[in-house]
PDB file of N, CA, C and O in Angstrom, chain B, residues numbered from 101:
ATOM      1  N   UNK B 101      91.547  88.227  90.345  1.00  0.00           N
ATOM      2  CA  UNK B 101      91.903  89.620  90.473  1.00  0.00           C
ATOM      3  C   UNK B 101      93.415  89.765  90.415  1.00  0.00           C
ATOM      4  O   UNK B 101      94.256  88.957  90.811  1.00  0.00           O
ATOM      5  N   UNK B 102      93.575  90.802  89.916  1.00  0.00           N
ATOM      6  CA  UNK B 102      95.194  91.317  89.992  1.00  0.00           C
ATOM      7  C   UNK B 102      95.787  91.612  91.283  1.00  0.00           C
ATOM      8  O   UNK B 102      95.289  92.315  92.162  1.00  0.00           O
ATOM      9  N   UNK B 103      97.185  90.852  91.318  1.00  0.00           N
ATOM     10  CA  UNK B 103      98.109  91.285  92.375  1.00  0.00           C
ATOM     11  C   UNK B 103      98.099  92.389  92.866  1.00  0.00           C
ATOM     12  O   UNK B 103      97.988  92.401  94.092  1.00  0.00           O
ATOM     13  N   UNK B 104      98.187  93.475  92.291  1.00  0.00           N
ATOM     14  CA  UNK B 104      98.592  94.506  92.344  1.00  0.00           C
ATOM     15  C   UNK B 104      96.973  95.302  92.694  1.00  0.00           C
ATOM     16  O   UNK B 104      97.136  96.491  92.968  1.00  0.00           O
ATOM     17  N   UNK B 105      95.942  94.989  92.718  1.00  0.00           N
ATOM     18  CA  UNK B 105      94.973  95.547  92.500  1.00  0.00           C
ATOM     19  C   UNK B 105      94.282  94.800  94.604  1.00  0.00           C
ATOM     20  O   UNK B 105      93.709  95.262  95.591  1.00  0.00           O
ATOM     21  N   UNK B 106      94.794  93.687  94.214  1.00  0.00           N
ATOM     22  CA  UNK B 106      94.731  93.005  95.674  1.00  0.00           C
ATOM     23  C   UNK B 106      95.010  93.861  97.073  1.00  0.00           C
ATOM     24  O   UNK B 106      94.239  94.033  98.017  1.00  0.00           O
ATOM     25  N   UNK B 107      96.733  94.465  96.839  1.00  0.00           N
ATOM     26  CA  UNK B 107      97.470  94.908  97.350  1.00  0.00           C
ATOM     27  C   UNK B 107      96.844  96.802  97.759  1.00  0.00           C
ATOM     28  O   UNK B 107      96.767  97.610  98.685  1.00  0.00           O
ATOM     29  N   UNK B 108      96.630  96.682  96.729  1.00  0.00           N
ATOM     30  CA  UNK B 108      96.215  98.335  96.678  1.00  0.00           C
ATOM     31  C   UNK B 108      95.099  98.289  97.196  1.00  0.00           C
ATOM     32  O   UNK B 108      94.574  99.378  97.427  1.00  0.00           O
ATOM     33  N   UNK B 109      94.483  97.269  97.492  1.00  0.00           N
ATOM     34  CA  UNK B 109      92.861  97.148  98.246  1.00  0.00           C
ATOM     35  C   UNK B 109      93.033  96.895  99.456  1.00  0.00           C
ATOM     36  O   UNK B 109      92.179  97.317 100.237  1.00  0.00           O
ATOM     37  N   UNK B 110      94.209  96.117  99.990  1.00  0.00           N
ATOM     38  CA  UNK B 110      94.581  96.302 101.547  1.00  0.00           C
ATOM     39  C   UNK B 110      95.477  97.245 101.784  1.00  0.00           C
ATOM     40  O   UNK B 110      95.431  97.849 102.856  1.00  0.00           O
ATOM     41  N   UNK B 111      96.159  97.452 101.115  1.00  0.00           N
ATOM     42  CA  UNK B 111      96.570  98.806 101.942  1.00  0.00           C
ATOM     43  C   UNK B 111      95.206  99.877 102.061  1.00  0.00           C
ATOM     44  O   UNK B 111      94.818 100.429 103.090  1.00  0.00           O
ATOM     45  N   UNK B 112      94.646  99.982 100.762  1.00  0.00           N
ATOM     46  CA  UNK B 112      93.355 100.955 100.883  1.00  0.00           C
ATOM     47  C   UNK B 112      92.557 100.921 102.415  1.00  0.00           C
ATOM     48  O   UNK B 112      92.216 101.842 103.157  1.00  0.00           O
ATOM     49  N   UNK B 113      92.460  99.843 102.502  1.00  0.00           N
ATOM     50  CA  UNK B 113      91.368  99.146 103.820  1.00  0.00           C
ATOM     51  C   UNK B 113      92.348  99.512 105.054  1.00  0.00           C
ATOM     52  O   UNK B 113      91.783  99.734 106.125  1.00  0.00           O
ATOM     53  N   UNK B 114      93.353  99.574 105.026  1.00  0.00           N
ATOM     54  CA  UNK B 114      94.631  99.591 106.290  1.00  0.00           C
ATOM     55  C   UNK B 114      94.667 100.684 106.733  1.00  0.00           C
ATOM     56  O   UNK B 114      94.780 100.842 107.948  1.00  0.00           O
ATOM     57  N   UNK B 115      94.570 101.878 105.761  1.00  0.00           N
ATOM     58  CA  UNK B 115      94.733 103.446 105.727  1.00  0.00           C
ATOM     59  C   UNK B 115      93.545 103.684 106.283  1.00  0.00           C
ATOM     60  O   UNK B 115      93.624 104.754 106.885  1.00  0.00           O
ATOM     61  N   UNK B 116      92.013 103.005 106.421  1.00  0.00           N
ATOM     62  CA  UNK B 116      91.230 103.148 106.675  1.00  0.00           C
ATOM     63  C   UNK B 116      90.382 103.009 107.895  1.00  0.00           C
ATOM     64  O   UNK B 116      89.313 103.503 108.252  1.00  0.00           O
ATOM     65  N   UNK B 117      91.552 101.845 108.604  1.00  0.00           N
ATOM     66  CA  UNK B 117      91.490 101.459 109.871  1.00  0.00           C
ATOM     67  C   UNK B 117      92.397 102.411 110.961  1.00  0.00           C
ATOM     68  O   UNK B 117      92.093 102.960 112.019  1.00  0.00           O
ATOM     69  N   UNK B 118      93.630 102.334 110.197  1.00  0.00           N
ATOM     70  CA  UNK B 118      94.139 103.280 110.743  1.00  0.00           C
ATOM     71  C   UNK B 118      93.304 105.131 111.226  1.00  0.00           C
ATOM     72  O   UNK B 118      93.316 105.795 112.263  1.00  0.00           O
ATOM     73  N   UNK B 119      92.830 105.298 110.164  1.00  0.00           N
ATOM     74  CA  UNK B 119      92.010 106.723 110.692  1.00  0.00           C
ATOM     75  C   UNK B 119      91.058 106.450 111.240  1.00  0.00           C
ATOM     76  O   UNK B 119      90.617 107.307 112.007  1.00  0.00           O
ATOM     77  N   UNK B 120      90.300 105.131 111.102  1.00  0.00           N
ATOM     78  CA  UNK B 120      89.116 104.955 111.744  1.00  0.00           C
ATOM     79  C   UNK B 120      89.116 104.761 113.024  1.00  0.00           C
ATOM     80  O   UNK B 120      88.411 105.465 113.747  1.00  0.00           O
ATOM     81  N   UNK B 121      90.096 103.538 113.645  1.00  0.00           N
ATOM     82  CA  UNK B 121      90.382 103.233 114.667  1.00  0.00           C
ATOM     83  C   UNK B 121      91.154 104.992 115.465  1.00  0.00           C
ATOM     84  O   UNK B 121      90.808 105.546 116.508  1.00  0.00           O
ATOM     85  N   UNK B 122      91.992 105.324 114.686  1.00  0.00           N
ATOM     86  CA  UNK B 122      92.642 106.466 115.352  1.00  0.00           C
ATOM     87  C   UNK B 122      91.747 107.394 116.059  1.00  0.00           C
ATOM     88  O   UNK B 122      92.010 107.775 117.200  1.00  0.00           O
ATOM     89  N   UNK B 123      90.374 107.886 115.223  1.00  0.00           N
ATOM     90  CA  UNK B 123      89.615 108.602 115.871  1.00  0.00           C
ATOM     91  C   UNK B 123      88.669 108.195 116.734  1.00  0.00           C
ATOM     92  O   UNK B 123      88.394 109.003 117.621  1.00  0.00           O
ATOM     93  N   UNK B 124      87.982 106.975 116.724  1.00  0.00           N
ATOM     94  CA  UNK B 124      87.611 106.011 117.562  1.00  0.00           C
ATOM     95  C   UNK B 124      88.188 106.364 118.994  1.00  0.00           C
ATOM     96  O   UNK B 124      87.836 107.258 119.763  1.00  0.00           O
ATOM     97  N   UNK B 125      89.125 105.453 119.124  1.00  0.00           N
ATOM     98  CA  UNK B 125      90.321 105.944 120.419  1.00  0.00           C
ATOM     99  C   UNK B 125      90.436 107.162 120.921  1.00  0.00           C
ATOM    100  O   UNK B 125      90.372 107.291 122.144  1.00  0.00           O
ATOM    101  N   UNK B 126      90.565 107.919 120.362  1.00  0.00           N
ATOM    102  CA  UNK B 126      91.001 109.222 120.447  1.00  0.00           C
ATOM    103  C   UNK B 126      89.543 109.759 121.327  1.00  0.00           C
ATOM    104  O   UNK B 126      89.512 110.028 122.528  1.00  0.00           O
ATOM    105  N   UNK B 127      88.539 109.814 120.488  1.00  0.00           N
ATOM    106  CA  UNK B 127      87.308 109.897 121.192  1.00  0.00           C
ATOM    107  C   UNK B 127      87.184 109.523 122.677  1.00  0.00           C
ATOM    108  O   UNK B 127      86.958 110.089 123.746  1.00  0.00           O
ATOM    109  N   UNK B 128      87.442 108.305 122.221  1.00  0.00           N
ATOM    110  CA  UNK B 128      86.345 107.343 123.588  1.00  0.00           C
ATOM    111  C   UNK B 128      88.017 107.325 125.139  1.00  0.00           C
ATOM    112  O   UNK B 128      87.838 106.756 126.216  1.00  0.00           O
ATOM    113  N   UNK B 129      89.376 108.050 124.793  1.00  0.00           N
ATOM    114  CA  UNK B 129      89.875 108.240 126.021  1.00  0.00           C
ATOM    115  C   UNK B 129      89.521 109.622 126.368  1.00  0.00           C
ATOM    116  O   UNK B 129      89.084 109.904 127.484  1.00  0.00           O
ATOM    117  N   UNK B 130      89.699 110.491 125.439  1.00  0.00           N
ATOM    118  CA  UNK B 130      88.553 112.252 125.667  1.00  0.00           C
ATOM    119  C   UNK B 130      87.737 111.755 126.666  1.00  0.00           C
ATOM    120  O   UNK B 130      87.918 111.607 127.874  1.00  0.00           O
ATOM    121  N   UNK B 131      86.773 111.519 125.908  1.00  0.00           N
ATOM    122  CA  UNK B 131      85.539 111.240 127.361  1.00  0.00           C
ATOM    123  C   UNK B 131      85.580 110.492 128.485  1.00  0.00           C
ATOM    124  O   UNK B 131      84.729 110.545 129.373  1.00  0.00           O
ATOM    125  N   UNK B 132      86.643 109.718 128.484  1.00  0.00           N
ATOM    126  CA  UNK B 132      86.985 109.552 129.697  1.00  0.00           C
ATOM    127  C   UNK B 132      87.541 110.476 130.795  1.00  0.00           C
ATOM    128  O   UNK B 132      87.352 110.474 132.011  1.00  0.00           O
ATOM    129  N   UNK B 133      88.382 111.367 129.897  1.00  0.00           N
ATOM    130  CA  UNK B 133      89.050 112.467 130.518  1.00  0.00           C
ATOM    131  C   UNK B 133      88.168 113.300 132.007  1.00  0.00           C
ATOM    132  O   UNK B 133      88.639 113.901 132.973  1.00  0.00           O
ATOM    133  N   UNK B 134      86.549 112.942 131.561  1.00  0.00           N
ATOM    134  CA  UNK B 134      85.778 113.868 132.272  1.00  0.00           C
ATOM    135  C   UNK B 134      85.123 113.039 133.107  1.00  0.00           C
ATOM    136  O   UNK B 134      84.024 113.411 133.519  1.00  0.00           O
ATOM    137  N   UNK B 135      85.642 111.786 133.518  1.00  0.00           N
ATOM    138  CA  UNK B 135      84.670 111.161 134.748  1.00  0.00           C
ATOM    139  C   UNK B 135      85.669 111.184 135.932  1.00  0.00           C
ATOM    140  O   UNK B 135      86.833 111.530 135.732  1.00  0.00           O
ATOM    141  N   UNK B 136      85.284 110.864 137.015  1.00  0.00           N
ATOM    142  CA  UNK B 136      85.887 110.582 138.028  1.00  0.00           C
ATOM    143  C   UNK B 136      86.111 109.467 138.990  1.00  0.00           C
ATOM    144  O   UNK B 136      86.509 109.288 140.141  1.00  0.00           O
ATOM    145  N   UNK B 137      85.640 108.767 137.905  1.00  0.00           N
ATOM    146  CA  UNK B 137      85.121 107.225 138.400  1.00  0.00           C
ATOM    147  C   UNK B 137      86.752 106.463 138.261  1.00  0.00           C
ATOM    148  O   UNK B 137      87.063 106.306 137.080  1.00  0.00           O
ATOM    149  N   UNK B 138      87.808 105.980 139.261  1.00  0.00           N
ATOM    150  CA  UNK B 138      88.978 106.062 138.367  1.00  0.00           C
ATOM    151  C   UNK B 138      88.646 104.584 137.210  1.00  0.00           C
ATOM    152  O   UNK B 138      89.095 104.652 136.065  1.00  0.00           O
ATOM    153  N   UNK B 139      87.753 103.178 137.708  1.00  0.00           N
ATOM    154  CA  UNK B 139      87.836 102.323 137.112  1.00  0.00           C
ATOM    155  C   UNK B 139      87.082 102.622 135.772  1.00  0.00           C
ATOM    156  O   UNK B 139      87.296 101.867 134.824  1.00  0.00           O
ATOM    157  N   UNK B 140      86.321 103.540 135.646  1.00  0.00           N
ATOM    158  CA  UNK B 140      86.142 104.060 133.905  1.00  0.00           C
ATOM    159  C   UNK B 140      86.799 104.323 133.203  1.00  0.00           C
ATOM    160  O   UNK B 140      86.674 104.027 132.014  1.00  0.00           O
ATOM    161  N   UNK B 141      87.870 105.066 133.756  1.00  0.00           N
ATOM    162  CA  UNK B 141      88.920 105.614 133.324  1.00  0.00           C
ATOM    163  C   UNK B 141      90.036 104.379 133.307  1.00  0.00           C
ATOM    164  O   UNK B 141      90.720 104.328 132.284  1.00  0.00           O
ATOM    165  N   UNK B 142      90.312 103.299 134.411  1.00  0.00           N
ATOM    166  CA  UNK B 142      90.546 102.350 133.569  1.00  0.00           C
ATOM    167  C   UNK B 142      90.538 101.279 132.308  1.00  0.00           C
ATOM    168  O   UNK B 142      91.348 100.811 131.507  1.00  0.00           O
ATOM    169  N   UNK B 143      89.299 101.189 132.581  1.00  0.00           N
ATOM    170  CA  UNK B 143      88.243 100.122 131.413  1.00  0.00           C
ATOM    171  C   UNK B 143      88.573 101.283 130.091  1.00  0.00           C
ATOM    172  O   UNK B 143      88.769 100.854 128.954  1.00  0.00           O
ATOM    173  N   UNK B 144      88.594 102.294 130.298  1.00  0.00           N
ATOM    174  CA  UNK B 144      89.015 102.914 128.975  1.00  0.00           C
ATOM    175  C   UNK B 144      90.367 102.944 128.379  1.00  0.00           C
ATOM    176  O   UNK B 144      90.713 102.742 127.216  1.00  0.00           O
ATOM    177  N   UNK B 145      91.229 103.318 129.701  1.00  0.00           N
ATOM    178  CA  UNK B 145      92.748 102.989 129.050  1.00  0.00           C
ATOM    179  C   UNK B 145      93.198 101.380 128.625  1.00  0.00           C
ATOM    180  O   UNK B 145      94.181 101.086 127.945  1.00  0.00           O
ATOM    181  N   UNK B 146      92.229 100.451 129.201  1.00  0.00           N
ATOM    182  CA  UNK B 146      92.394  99.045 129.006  1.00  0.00           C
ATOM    183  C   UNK B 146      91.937  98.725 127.245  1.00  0.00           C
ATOM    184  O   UNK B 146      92.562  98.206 126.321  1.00  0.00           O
ATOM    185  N   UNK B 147      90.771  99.222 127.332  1.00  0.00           N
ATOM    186  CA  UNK B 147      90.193  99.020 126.232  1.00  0.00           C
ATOM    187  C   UNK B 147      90.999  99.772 124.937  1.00  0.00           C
ATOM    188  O   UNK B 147      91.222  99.206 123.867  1.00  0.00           O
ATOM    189  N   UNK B 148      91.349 101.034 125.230  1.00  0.00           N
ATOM    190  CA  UNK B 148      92.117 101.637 124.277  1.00  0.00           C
ATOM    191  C   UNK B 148      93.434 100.629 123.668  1.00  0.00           C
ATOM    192  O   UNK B 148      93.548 100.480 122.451  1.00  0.00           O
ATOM    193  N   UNK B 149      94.253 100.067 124.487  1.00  0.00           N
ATOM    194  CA  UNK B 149      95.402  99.281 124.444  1.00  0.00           C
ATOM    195  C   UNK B 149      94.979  97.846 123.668  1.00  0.00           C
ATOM    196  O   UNK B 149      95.570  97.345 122.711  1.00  0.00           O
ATOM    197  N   UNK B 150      94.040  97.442 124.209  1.00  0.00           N
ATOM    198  CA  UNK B 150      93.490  95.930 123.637  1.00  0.00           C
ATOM    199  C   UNK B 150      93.327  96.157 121.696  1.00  0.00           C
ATOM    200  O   UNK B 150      93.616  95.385 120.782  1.00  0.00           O
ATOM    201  N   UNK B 151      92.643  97.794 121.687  1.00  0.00           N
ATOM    202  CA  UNK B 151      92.152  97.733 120.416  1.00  0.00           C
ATOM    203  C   UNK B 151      92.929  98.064 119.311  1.00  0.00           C
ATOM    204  O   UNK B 151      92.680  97.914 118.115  1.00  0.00           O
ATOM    205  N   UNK B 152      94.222  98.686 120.051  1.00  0.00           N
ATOM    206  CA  UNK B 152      95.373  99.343 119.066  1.00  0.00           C
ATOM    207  C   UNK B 152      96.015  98.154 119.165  1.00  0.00           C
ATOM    208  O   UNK B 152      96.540  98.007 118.061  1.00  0.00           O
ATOM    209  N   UNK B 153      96.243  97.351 119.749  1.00  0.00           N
ATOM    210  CA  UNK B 153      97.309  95.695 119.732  1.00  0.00           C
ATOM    211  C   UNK B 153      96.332  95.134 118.833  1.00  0.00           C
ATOM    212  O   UNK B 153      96.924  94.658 117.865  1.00  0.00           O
ATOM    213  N   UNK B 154      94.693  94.945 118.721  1.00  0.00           N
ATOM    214  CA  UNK B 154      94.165  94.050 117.103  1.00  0.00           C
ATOM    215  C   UNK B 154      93.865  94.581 116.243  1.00  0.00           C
ATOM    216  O   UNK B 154      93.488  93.887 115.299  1.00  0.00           O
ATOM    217  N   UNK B 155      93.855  96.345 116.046  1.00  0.00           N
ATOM    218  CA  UNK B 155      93.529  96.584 114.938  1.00  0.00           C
ATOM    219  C   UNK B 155      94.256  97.689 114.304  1.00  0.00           C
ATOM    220  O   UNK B 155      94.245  97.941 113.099  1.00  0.00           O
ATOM    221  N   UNK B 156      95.143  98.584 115.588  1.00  0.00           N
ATOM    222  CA  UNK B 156      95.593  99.772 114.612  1.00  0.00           C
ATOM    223  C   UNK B 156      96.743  99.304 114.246  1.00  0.00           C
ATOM    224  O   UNK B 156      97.276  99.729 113.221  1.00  0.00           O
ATOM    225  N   UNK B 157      97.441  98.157 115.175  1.00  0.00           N
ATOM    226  CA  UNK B 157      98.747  97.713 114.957  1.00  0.00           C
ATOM    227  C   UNK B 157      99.396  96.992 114.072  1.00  0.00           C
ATOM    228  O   UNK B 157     100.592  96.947 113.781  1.00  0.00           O
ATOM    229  N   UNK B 158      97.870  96.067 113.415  1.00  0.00           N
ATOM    230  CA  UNK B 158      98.495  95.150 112.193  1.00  0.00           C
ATOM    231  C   UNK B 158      98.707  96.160 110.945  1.00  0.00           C
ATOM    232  O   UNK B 158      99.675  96.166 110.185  1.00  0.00           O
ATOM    233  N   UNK B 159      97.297  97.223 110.903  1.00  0.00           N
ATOM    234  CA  UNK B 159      97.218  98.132 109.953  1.00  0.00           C
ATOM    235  C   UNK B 159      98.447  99.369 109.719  1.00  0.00           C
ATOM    236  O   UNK B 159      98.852  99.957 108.717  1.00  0.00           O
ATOM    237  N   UNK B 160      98.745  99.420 110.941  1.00  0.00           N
ATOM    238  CA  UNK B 160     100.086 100.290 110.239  1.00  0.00           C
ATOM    239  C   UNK B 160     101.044  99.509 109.756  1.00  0.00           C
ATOM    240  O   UNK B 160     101.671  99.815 108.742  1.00  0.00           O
ATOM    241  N   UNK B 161     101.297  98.194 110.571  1.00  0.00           N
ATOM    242  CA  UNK B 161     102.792  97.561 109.916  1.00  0.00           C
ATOM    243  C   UNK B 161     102.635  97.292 108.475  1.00  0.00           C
ATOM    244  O   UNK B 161     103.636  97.185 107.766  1.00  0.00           O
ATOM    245  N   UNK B 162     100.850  97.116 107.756  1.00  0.00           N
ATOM    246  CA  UNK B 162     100.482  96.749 106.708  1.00  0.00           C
ATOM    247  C   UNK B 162     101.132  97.892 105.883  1.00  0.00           C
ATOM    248  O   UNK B 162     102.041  97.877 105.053  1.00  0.00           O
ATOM    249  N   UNK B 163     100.135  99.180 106.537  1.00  0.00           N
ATOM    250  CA  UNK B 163     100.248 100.593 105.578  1.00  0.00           C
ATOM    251  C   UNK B 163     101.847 100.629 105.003  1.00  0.00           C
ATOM    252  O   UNK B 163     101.852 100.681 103.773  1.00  0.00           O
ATOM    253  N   UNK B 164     102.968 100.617 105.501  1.00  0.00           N
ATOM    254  CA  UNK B 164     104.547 101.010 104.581  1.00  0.00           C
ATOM    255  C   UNK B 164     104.502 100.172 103.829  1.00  0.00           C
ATOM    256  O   UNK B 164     104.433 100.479 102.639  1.00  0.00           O
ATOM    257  N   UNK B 165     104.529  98.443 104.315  1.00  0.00           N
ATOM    258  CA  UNK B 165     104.838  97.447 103.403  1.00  0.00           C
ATOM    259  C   UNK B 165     103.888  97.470 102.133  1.00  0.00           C
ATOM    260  O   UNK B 165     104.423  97.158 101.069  1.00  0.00           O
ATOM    261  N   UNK B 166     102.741  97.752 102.120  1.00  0.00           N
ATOM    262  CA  UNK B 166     101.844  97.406 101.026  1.00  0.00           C
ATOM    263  C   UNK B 166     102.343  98.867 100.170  1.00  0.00           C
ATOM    264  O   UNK B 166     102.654  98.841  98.979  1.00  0.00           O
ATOM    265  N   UNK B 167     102.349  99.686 100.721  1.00  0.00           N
ATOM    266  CA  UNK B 167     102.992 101.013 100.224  1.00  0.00           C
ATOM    267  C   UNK B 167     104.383 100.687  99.091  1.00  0.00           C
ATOM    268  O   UNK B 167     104.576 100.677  97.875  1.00  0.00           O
ATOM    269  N   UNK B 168     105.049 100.478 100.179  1.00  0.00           N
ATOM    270  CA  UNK B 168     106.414 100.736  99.447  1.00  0.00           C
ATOM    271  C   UNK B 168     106.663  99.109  98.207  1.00  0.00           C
ATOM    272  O   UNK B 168     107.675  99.006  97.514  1.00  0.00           O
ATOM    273  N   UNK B 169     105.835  98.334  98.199  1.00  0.00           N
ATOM    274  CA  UNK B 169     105.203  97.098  97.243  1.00  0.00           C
ATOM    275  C   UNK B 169     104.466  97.872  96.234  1.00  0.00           C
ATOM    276  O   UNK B 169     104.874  97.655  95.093  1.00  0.00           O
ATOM    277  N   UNK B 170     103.577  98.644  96.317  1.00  0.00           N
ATOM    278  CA  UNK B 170     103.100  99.731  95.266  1.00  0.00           C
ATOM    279  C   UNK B 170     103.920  99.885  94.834  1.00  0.00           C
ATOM    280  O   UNK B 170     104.334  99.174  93.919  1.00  0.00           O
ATOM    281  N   UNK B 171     104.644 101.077  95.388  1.00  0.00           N
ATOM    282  CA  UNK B 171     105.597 101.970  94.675  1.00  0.00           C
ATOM    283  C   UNK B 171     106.351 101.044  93.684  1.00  0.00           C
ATOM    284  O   UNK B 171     106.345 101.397  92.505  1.00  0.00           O
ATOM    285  N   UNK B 172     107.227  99.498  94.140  1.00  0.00           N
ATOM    286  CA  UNK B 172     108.184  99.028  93.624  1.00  0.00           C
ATOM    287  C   UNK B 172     107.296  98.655  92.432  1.00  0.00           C
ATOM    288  O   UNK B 172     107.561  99.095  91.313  1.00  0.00           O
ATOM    289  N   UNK B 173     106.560  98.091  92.584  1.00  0.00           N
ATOM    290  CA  UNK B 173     105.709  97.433  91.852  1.00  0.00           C
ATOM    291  C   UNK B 173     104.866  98.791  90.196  1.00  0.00           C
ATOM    292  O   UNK B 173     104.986  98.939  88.980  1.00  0.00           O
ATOM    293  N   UNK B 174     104.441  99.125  90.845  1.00  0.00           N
ATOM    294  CA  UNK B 174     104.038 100.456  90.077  1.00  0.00           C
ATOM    295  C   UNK B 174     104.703 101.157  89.015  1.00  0.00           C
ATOM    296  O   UNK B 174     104.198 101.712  88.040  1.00  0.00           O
ATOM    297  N   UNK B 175     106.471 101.002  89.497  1.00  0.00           N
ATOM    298  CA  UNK B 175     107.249 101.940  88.588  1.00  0.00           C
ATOM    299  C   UNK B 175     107.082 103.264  89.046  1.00  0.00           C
ATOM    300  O   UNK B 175     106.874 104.051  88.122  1.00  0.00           O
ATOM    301  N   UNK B 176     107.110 103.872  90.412  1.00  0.00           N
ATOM    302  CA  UNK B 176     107.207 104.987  90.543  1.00  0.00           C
ATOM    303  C   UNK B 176     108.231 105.903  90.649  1.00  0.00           C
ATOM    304  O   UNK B 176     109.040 105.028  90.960  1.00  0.00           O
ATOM    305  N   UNK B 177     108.545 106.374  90.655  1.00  0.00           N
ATOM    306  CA  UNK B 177     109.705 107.682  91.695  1.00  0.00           C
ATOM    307  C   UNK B 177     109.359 107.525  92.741  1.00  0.00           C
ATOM    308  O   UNK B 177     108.291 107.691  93.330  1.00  0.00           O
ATOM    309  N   UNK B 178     110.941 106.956  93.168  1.00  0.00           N
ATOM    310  CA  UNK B 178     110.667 107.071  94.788  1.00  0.00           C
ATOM    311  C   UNK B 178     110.937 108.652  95.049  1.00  0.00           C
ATOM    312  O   UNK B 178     110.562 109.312  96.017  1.00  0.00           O
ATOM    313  N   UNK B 179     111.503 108.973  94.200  1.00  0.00           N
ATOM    314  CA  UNK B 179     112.009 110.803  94.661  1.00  0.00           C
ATOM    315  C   UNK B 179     110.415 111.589  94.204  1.00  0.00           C
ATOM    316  O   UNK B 179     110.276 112.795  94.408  1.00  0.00           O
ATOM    317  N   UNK B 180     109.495 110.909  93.698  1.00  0.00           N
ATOM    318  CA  UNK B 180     108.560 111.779  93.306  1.00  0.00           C
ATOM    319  C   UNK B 180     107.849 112.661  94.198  1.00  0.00           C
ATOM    320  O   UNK B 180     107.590 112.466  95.386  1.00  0.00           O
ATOM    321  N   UNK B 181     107.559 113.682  93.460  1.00  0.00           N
ATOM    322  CA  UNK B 181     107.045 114.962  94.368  1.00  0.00           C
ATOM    323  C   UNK B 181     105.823 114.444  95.467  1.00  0.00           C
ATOM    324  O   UNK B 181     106.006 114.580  96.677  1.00  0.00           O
ATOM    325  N   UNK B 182     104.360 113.741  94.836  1.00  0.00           N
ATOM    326  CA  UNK B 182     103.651 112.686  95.182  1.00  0.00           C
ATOM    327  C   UNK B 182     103.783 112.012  96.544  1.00  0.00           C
ATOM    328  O   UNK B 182     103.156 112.058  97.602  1.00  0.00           O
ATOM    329  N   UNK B 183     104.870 111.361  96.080  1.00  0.00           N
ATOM    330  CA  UNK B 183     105.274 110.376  97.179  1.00  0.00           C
ATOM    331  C   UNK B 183     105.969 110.899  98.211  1.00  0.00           C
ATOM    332  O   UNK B 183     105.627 110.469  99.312  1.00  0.00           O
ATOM    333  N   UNK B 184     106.888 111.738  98.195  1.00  0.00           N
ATOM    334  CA  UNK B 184     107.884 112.421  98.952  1.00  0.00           C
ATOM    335  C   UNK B 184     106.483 113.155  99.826  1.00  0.00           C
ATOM    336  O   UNK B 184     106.261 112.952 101.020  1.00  0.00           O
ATOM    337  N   UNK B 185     105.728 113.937  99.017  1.00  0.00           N
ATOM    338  CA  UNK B 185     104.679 114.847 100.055  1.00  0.00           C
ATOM    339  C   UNK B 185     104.133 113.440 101.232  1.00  0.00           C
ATOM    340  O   UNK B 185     104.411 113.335 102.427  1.00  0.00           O
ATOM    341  N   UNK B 186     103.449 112.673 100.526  1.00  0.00           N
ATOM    342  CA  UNK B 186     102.690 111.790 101.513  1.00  0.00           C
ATOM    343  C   UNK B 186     103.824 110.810 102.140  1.00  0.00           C
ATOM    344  O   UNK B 186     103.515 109.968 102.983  1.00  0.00           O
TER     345      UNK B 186
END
C-alpha cells in the first residue's frame, strides 16, 4: 500500500477515536453527574482519565502530525480556503 494512503488511513482512524472516545466520556461523566454515590462518581472521573491517557491522547497528538504530513505531502495550500476552515 501507499505511504500516503497509509497515513491518510490513520489519521482517518485518529479523527475517529477522537469523536468516538470524546462522546463516550462525555456521556458516561453526564451520568455520573446524577448519582450520589460519591465513589461512582469517582470510578467515573478515574475511568474517564485512564481512557483519555490510552486513547484520546495518542489520537490527537496523531490527528496534526498525520495532518500537516498530508498537507506537505499532498501539495496543498497551506493558505487554502479548505484547510484554513478545518
Amino acid at each position: 500500500m501507499d505511504l500516503y494512503l497509509t497515513v491518510k488511513t490513520i489519521h482517518i482512524v485518529s479523527a475517529t477515536i477522537v469523536f468516538g472516545t470524546g462522546i463516550g466520556i462525555a456521556f458516561f461523566m453526564f451520568r455520573s453527574a446524577f448519582t450520589d454515590n460519591s465513589h461512582e462518581k469517582f470510578y467515573a472521573a478515574r475511568t474517564t482519565v485512564l481512557a483519555d491517557c490510552i486513547f484520546t491522547l495518542p489520537a490527537v497528538v496523531i490527528q496534526p502530525a498525520s495532518g500537516a504530513w498530508l498537507v506537505w505531502q499532498g501539495n496543498y495550500e497551506w493558505a487554502g480556503l479548505w484547510l484554513v476552515i478545518t
